[in-house]
Structures are given as C-alpha cells and as structure tokens.
C-alpha positions as CSV (number, residue, x, y, z in Angstrom):
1,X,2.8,-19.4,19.4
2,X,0.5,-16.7,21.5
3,X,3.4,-16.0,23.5
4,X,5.4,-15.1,20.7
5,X,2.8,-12.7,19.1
6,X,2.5,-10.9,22.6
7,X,5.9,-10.7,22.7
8,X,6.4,-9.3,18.7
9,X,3.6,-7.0,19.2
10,X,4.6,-5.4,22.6
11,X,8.8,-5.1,20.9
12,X,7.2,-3.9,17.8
13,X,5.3,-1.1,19.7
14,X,7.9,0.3,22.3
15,X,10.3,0.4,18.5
16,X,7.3,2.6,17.1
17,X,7.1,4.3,20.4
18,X,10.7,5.2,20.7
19,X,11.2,5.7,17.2
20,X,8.0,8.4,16.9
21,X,9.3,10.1,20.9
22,X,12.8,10.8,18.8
23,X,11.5,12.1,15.6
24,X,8.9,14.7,17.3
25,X,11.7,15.5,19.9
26,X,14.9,15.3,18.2
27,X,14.6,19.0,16.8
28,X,15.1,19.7,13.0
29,X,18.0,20.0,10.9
30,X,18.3,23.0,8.2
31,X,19.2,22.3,4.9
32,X,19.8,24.1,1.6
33,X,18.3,23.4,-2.0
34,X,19.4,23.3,-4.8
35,X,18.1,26.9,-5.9
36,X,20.3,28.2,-2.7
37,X,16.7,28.4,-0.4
38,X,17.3,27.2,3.1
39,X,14.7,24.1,4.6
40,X,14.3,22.4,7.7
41,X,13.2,18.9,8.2
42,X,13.6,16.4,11.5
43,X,16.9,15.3,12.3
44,X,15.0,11.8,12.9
45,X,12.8,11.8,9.7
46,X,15.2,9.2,7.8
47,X,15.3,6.9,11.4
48,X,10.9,7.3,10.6
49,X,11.3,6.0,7.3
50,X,13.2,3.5,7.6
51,X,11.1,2.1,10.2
52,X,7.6,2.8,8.3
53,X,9.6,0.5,5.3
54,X,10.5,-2.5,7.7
55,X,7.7,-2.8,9.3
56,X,5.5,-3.1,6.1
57,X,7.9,-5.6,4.6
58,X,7.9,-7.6,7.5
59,X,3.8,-6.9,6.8
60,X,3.9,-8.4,3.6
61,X,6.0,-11.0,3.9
62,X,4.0,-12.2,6.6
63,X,0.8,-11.6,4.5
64,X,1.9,-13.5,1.8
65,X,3.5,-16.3,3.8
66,X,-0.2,-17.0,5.8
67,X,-1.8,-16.5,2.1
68,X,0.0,-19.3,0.9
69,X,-0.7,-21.4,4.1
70,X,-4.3,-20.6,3.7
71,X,-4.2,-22.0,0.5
72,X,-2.2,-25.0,1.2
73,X,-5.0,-25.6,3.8
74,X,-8.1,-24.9,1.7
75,X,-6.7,-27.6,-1.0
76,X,-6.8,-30.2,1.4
77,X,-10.2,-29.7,3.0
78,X,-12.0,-27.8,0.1
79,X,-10.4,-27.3,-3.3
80,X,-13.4,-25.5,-4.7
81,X,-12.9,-22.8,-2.5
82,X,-8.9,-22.9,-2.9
83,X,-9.1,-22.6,-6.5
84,X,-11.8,-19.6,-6.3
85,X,-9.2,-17.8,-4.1
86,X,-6.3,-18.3,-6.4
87,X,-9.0,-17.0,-9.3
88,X,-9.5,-13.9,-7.5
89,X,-6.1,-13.0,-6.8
90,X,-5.6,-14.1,-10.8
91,X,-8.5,-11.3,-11.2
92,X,-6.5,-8.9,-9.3
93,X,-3.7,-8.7,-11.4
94,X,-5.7,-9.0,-14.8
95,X,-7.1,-6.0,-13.4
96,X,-3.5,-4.0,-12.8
97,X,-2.2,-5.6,-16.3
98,X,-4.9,-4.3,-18.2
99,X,-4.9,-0.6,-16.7
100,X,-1.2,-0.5,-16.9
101,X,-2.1,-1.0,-20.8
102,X,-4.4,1.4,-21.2
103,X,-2.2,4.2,-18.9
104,X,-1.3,7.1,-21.4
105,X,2.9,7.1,-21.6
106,X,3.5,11.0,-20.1
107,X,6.0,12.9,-18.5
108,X,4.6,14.9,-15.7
109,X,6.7,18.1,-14.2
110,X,6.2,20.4,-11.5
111,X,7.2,23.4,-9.5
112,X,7.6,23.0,-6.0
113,X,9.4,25.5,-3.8
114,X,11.4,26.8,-6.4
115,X,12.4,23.2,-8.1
116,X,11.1,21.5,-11.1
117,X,10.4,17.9,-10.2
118,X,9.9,15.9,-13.2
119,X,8.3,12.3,-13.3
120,X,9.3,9.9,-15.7
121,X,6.8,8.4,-18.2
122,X,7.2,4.9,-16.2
123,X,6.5,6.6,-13.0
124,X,3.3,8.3,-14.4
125,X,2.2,5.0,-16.2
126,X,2.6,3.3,-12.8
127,X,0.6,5.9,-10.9
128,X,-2.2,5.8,-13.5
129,X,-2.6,2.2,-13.1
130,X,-3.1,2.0,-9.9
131,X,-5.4,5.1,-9.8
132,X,-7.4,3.3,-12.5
133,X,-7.6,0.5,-10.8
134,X,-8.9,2.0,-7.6
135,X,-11.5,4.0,-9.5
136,X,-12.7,0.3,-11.3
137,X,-13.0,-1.6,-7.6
138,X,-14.5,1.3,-6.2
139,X,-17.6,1.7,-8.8
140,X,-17.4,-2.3,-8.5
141,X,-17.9,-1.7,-4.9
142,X,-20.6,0.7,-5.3
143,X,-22.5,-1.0,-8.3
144,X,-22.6,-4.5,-6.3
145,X,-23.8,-2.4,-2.8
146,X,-26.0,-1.1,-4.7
147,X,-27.4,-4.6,-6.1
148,X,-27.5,-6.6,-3.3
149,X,-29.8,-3.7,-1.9
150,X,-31.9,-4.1,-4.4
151,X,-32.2,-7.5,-4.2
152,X,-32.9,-7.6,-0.8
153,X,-35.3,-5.1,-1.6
154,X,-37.1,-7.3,-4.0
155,X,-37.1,-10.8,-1.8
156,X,-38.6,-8.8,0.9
C-alpha cells in the first residue's frame, strides 16, 4: 500500500508539473467580449482547470471514503467516540442548513470590464451561507481559544 502512495504522489506531481510548465509557457490567446473589447487569457488556462477540478474530486472522494472507514473502525473498538464523530459532522450541516435559512434571497449585479454580471438569488443565497457559516466557526474558534486560556489561567 506505501508503494502505491509513492507511486500516486510522484504521477500526481510530474501531472501538476507538466500541467503548470504548459500554462505559464504556452503563451496567451486573445479574445473578444461581448461589448466588442479585446482580452487575453492562457491558451492552457482550461487544461489548469480541469486539472485543479480532478484533483480535488479525487480529494474528496478519497476523504470521504477514509471518513467512512474511520468510522466503520471507531464502531468496532469504541462506539462512543464513533457516534460523537457522526454528531459533529450532523453539527456541521445543522450549521449550513440553518444559515442557508436565514440568507436574504438577492440578486447581486456588477460591472466588470464593460459587462454586467448578474448573480442569481440562489447563487447569492449559497454564497451567504457559507460566509455565515465561516464567520459562526470562526468567533466559535476564537470564543473557545479564548476560554480554554482562561481556564488554564485559572487552574494555574
């Protein structure tokens, strides 16, 4: 099973290697709007993406498969702390349910380089929720930093 890690991680970085070589080297492309205004972009830039996708779904499919093992594992020698795991992933989405609730249905448009780009009320309700759900775990992260040093203070 080593061997075969080596051997994903040293094919998964000469791809990255070759991939980012092409897109910094392969020149640009020009392009025009749609108000008439000529861009340029890297020829390679789609070749980059698609790359940046695979490799994070191969990411999370591999993070969800070893969750699950984990799991499976933690029932059969401790279930206490199996069932505390599953609760906090249960947390989790509570969390993204109940700010997806409370995210204000908008439409959001902007200018940018001539264009109006508009976002749809989904799209905005979507971003809200997970910026609301980042600003909650990060004051949770500060308010229980901010606890434990005080209790450490006080047992001191």
């Amino acid at each position: 099973m080593k061997n075969i890690s080596k051997i994903a991680l040293v094919i998964g970085l000469i791809v990255s290697l070759v991939v980012l070589i092409l897109y910094f080297v392969g020149g640009d492309t020009t392009a025009l709007t749609s108000t008439g205004a000529e861009t340029t972009a890297p020829k390679n830039l789609d070749l980059m993406l698609y790359w940046i996708y695979i490799t994070v779904a191969i990411g999370v499919i591999l993070l969800i498969i070893f969750a699950i093992k984990t799991v499976i594992t933690m029932f059969q020698t401790d279930p206490k702390e199996a069932i505390k795991s599953i609760v906090t992933v249960a947390a989790f989405f509570v969390l993204l349910i109940v700010c997806y609730v409370i995210s204000p249905e908008k439409e959001f448009s902007r200018v940018v380089n001539g264009e109006v780009e508009t976002y749809s009320q989904t799209t905005m309700k979507m971003i809200d929720m997970w910026l609301y759900s980042i600003y909650f775990l990060l004051a949770a992260t500060v308010v229980l930093v901010v606890l434990f040093a005080v209790k450490r203070f006080i047992s001191k």
